[in-house]
C-alpha positions as CSV (number, residue, x, y, z in Angstrom):
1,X,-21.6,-220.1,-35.8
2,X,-18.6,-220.2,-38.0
3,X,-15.1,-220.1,-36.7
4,X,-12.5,-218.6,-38.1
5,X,-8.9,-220.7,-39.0
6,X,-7.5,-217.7,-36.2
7,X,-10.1,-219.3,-33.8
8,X,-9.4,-223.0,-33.9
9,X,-5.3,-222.0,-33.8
10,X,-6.3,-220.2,-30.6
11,X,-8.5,-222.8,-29.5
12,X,-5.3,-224.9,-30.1
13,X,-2.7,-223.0,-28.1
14,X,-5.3,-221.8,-25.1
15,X,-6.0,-226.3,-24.9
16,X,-2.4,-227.1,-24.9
17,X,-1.3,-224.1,-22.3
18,X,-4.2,-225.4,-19.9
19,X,-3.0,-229.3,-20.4
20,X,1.1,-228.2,-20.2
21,X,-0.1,-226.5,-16.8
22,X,-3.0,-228.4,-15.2
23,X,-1.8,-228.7,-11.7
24,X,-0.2,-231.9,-10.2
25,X,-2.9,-232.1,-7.1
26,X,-6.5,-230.7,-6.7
27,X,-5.9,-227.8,-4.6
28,X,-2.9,-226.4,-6.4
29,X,-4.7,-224.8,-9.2
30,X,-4.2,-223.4,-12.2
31,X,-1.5,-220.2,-13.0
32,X,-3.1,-217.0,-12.8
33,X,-2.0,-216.5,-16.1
34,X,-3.3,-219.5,-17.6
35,X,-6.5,-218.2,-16.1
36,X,-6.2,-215.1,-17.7
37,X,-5.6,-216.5,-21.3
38,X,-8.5,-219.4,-20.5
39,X,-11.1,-215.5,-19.9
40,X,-9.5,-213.6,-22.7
41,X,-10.4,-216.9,-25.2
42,X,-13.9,-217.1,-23.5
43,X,-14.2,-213.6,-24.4
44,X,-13.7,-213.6,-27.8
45,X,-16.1,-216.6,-28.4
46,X,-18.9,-215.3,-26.6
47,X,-19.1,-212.4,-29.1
48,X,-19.5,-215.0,-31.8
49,X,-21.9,-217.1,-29.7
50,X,-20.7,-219.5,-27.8
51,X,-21.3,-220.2,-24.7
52,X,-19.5,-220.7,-21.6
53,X,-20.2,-224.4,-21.7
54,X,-19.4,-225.1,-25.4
55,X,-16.1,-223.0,-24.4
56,X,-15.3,-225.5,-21.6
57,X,-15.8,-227.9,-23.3
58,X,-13.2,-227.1,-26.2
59,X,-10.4,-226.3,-23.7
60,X,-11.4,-229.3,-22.0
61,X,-12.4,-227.6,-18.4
62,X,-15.3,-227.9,-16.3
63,X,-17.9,-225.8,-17.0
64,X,-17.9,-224.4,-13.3
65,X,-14.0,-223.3,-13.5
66,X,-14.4,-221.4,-16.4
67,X,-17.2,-219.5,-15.3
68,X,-15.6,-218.9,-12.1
69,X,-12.6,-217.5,-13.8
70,X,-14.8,-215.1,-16.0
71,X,-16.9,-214.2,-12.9
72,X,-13.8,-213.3,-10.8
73,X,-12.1,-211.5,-13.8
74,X,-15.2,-209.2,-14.7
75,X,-15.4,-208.4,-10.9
76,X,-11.8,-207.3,-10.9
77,X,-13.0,-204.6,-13.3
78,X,-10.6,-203.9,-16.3
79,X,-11.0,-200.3,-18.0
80,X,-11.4,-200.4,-21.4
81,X,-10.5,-197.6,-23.8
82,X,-13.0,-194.4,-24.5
83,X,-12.5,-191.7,-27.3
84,X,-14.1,-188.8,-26.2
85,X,-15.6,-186.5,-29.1
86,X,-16.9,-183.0,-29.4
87,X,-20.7,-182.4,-29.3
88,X,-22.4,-182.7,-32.9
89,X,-23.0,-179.3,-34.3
90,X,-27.0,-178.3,-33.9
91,X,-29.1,-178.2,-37.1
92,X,-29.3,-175.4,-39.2
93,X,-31.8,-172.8,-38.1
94,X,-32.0,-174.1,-34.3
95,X,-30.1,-172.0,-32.0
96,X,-27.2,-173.4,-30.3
97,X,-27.9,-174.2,-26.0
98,X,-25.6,-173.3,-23.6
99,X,-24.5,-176.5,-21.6
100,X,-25.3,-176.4,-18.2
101,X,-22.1,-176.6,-16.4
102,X,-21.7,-180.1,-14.8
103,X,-18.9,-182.1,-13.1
104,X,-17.7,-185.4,-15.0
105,X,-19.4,-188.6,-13.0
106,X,-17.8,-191.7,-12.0
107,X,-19.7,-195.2,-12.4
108,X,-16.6,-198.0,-10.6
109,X,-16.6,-201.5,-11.8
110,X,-18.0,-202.5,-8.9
111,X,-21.3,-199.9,-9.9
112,X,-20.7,-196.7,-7.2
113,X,-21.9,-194.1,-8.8
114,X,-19.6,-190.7,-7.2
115,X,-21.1,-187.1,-9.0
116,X,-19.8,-183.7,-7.4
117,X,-16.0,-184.1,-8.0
118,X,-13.5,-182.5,-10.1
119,X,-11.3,-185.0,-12.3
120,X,-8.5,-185.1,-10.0
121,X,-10.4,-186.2,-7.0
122,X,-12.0,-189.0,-9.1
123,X,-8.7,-190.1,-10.2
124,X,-7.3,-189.9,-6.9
125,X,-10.6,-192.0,-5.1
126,X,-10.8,-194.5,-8.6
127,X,-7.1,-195.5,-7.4
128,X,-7.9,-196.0,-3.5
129,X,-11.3,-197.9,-4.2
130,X,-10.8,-199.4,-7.5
């Protein structure tokens, strides 16, 4: 598992925020924000294989915070970006199928699953449930 010179800067910065900022008493805590950055780092290591632990470890935090943080950040529910595209032509020689008509589906962060609405209405529950 390699890392990049961008990784061990970042693993630089994210060690010294979390040191500048580790609270005075116990049940102080730290800044959401230092929180944040402390996921967002996690995040991009996992994808190159580290673990939680190993993680922890760099930024010199318990194990147990940082996977709290992640836990309570990925529960939170962030929406990520989608491109939607146009259905693939069909092959050559088959004929085309109508599309049955269907309403778009809504799967929350939290995993409901709400089918039978129009856009608007999941727009309008997504931002009273979240």
């Amino acid at each position: 598992m390699a890392r990049t010179e961008t990784t061990r800067d970042t693993a630089t910065d994210v060690r010294a925020l979390v040191h500048a900022k580790r609270p005075k008493a116990w049940a102080q805590g730290y800044p959401a924000a230092v929180r944040d950055r402390v996921c967002a780092y996690v995040a991009e290591r996992r994808v190159v294989g580290a673990t939680v632990g190993m993680v922890a470890a760099e930024l010199g935090l318990s194990r147990h915070s940082v996977l709290a943080w992640t836990e309570a950040r990925q529960a939170r529910g962030h929406l990520r970006p989608v491109e939607v595209v146009a259905d693939p032509e069909p092959p050559s020689g088959v004929a085309p199928v109508a599309p049955a008509p269907s309403l778009p589906v809504l799967i929350s962060p939290k995993g409901y699953r709400v089918e039978g609405l129009d856009v608007d209405a999941l727009a309008a529950l997504l931002a009273v449930v979240g």
